[in-house]
MARBA-3410 file (N, C-alpha, C, O; in Angstrom, 1 decimal):
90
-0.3,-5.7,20.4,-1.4,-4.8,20.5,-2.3,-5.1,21.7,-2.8,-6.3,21.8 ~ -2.5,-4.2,22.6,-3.5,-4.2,23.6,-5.1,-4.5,23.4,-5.8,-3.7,22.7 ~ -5.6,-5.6,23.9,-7.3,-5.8,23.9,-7.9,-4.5,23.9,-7.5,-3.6,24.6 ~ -9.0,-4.3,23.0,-9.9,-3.1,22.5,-10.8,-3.2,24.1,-11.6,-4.0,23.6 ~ -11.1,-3.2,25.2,-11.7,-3.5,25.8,-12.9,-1.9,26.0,-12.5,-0.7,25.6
-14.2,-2.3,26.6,-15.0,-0.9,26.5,-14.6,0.6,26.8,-15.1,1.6,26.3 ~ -13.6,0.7,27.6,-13.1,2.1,27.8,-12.2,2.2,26.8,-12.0,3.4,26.6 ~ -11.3,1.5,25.9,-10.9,2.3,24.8,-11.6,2.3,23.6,-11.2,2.5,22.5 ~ -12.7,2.0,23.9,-13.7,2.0,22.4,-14.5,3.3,22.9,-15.1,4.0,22.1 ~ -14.6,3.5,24.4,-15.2,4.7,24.2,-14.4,6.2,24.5,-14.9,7.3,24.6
-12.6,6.0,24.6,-12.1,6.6,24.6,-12.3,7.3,22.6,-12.5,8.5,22.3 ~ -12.1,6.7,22.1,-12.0,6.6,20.5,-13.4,7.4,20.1,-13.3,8.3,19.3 ~ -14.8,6.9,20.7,-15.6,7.3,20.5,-15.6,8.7,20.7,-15.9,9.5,19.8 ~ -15.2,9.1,21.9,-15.5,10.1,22.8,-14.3,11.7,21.3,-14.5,12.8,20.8 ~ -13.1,10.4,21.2,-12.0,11.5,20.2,-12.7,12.0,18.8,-12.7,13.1,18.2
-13.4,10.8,18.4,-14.3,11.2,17.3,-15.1,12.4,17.6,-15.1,13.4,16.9 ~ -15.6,12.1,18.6,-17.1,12.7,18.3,-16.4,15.0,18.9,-17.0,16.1,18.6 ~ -15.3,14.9,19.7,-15.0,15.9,19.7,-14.4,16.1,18.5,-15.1,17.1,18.1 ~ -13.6,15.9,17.8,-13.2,15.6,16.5,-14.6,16.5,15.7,-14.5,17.7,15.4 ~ -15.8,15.7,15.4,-16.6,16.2,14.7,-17.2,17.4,14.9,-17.6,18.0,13.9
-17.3,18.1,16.7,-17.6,18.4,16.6,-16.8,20.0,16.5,-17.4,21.1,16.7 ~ -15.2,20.0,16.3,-14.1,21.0,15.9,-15.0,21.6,14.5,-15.2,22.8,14.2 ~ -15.4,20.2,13.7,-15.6,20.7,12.2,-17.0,21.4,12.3,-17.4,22.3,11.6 ~ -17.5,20.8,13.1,-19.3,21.4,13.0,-19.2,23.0,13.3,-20.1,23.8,12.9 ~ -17.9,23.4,14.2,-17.9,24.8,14.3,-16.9,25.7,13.5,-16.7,26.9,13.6
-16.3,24.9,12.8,-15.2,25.5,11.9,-16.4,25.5,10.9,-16.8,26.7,10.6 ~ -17.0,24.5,10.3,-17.7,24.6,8.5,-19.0,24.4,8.8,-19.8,23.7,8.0 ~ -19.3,25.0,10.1,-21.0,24.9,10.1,-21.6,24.1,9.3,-22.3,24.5,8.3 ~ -21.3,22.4,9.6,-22.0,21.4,8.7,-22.5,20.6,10.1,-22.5,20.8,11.3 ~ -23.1,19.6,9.2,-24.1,18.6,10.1,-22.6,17.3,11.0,-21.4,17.0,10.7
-23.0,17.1,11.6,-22.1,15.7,12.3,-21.9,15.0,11.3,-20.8,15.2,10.9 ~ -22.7,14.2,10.5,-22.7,13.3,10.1,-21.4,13.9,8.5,-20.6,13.2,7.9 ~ -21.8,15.0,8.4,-20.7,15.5,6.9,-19.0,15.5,7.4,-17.9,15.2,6.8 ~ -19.6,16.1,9.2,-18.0,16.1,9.7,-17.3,14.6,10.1,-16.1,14.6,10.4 ~ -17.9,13.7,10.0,-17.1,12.4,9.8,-17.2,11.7,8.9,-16.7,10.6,8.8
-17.6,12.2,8.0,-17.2,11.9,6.3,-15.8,12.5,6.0,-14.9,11.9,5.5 ~ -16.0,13.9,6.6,-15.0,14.4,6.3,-13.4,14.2,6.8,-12.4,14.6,6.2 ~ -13.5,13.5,8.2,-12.2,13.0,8.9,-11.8,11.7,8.0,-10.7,11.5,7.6 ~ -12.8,11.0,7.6,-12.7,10.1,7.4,-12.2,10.2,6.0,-11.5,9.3,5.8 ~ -12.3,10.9,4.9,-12.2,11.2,3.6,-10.9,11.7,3.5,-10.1,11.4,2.6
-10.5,12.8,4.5,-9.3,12.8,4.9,-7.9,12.3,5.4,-6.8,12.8,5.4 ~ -8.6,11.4,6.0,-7.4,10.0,6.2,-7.5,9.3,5.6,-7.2,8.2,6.0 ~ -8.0,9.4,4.4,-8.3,8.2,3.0,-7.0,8.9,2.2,-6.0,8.3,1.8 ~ -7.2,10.2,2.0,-6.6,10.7,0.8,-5.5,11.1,1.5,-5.1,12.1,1.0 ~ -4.8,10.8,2.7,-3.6,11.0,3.1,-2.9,9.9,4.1,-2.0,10.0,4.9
-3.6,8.8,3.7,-3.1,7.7,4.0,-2.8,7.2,5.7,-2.2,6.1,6.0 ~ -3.3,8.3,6.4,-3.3,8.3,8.0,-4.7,7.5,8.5,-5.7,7.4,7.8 ~ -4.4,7.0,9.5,-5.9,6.4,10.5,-6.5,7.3,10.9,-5.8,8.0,11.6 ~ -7.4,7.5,10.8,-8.9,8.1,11.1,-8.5,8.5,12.2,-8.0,9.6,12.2 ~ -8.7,7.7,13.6,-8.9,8.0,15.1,-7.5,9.1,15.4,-7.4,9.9,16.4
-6.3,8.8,14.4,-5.6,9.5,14.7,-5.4,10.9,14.3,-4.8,11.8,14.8 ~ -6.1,10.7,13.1,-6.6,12.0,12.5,-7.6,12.9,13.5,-7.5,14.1,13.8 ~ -8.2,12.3,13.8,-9.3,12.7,14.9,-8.6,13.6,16.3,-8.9,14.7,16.6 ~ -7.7,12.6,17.0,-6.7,13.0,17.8,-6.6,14.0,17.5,-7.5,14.9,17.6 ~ -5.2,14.1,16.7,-4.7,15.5,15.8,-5.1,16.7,15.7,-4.6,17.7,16.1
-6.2,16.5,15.1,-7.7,17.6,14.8,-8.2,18.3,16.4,-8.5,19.4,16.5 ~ -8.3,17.4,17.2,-8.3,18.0,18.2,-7.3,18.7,18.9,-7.6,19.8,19.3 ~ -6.4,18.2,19.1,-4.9,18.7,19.7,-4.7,19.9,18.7,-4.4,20.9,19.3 ~ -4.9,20.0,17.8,-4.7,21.5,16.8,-6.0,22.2,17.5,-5.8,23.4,17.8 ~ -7.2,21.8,17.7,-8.0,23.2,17.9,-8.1,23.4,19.6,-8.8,24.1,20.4
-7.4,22.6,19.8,-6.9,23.3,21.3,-5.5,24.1,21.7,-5.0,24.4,22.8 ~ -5.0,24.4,20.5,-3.7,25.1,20.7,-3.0,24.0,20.6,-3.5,23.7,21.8 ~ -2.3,23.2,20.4,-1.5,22.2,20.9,-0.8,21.8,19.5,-1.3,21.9,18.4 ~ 0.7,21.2,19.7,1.2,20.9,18.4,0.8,19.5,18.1,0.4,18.8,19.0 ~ 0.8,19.0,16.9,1.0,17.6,16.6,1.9,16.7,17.0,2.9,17.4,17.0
2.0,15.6,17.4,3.2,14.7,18.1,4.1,15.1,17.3,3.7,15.5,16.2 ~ 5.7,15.3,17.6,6.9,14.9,16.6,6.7,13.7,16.0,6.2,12.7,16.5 ~ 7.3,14.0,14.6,7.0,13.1,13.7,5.8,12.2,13.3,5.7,11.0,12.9 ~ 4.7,13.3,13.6,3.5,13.1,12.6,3.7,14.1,11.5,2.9,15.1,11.5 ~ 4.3,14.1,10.8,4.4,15.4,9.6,2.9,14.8,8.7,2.3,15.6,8.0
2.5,13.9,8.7,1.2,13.3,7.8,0.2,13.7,8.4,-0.7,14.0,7.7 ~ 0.1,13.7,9.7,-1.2,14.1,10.6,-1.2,15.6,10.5,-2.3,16.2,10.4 ~ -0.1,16.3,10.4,0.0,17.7,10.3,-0.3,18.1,8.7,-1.2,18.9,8.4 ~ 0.1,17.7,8.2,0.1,17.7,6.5,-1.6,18.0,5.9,-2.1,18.9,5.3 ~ -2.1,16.6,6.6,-3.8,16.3,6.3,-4.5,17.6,6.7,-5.1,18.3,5.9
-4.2,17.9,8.3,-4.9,18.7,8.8,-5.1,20.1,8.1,-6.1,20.8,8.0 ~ -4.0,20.5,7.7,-2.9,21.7,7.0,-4.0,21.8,6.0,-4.8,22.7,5.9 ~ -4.0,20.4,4.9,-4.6,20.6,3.5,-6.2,20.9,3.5,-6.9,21.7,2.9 ~ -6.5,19.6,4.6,-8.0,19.7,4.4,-8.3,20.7,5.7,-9.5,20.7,5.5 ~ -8.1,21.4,6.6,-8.6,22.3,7.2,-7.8,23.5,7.6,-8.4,24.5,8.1
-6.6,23.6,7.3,-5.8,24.5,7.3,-6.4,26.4,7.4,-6.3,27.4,8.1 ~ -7.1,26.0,6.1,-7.8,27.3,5.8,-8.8,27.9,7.0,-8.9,29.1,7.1 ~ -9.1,27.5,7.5,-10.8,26.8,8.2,-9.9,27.4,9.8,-10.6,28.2,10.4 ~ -8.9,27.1,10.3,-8.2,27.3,11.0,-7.5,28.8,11.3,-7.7,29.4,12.4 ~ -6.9,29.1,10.2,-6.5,30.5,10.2,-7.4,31.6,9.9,-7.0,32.8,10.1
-8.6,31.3,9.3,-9.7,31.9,9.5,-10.1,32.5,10.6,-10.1,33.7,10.8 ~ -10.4,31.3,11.6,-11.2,31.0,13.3,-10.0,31.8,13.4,-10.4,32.9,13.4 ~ -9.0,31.8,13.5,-7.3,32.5,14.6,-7.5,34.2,14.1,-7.4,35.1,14.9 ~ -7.8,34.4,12.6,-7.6,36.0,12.5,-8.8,36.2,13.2,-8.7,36.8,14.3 ~ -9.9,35.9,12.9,-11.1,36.5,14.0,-11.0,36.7,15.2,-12.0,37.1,15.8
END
């Protein structure tokens, strides 16, 4: 594993915080609910957070999930899925 050094801690940061802010405009909640909620959601589906985070973004930019994340797709599907096809029929 590669040293965490400051540009990938703020690459990570930077994935979060767009991450959060997908959900703040999908479920009009506060920041702080929207990384509860990444995070609660890679709890109950057994994926890493930052990758969850990834994911979540690469979906609200049009973009597919890597091959063979069917878990990163799965999570997103469950816990935002709805939230998703909502934003697309409008």
């Amino acid at each position: 594993m590669a040293p965490v050094g400051p540009s990938r801690h703020r690459d990570a940061r930077r994935t979060l915080c767009a991450a959060q802010g997908v959900l703040v405009a999908l479920q009009q909640c506060s920041l702080d609910d929207a990384l509860l909620d990444i995070v609660g959601a890679a709890r109950h589906h057994n994926v890493d957070p930052l990758r969850l985070a990834t994911a979540l973004v690469s979906r609200a930019q049009g973009e597919s999930t890597a091959a063979g994340d069917e878990n990163l797709t799965a999570a997103i599907d469950d816990a935002w899925g709805g939230l998703f096809r909502a934003a697309e029929a409008s």
